[in-house]
C-alpha positions in Angstrom: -233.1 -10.8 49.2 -231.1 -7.9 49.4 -228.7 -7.3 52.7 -227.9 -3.4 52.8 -225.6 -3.4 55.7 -224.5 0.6 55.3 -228.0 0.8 56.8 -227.9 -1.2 59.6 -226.0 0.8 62.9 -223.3 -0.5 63.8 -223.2 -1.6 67.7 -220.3 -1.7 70.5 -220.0 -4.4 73.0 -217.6 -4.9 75.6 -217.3 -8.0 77.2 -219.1 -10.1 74.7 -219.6 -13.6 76.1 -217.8 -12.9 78.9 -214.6 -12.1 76.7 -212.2 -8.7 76.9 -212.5 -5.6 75.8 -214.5 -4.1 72.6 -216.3 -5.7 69.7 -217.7 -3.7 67.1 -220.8 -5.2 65.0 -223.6 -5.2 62.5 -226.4 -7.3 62.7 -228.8 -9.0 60.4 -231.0 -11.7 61.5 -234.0 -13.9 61.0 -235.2 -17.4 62.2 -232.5 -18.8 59.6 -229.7 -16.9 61.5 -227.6 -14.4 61.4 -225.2 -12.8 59.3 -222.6 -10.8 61.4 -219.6 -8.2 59.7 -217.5 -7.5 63.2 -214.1 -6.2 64.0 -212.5 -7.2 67.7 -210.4 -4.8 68.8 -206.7 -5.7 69.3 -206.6 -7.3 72.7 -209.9 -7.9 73.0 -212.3 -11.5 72.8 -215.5 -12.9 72.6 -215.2 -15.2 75.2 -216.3 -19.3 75.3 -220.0 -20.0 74.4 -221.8 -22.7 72.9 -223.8 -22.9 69.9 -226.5 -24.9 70.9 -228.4 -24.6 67.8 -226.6 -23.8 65.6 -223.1 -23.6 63.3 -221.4 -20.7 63.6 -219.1 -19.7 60.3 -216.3 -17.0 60.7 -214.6 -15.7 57.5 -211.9 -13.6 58.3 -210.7 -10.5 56.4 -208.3 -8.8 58.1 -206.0 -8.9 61.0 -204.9 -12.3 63.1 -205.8 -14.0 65.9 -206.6 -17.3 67.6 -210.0 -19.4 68.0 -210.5 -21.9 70.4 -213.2 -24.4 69.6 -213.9 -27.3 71.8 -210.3 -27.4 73.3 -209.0 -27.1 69.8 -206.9 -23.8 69.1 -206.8 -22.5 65.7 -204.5 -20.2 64.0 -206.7 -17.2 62.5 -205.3 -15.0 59.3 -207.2 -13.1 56.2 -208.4 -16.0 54.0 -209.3 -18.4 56.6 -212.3 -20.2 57.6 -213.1 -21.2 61.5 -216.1 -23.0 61.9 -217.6 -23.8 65.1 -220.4 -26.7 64.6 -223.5 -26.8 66.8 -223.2 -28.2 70.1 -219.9 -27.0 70.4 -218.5 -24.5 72.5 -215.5 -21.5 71.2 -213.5 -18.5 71.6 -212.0 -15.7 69.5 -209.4 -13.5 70.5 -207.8 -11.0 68.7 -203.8 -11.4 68.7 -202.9 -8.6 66.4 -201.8 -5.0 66.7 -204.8 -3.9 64.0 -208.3 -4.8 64.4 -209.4 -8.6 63.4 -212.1 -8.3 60.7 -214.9 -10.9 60.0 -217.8 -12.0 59.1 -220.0 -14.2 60.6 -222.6 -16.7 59.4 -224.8 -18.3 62.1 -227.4 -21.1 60.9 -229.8 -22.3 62.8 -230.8 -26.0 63.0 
């Protein structure tokens, strides 16, 4: 299966889970998941949610910021993994001056 995301539009959200400021996205998804490439905007969060079904993988590329998952904070920089495990809840907030870059994996089970 072949993922072309220069096709897919890329969406703006502000607010996302209740967080601050912007979030840029593209989206694929199916029943397995989703598969997320995202940049928060310096400032800005995706505020605390749970993942109730599901693991959620962040890969980060660029920038630096600070994940909170079940009370736990974690440091965030290019290279680094943050994994939030189903039936947890988490945060990400950009601490940066550039944009933080990811990409997102979300199984379902």
């Amino acid at each position: 299966m072949l993922i072309d995301f220069n096709q897919i539009k890329e969406i703006q959200v502000t607010g996302m889970n209740g967080g601050d400021g912007e979030v840029c996205a593209k989206m694929f998804m199916d029943k397995r998941g989703k598969i997320i490439p995202s940049r928060i905007a310096p400032g800005a969060s995706i505020g605390m949610h749970t993942h109730a079904t599901s693991d959620d993988i962040n890969y980060i590329l660029s920038g630096e910021g600070r994940a909170v998952c079940d009370g736990q904070e974690e440091l965030l920089q290019a290279g680094v993994c943050h994994i939030c495990p189903k039936g947890s809840s988490h945060s990400i907030s950009n601490t940066g001056s550039d944009y933080l870059v990811m990409l997102t994996v979300v199984v379902e089970r």
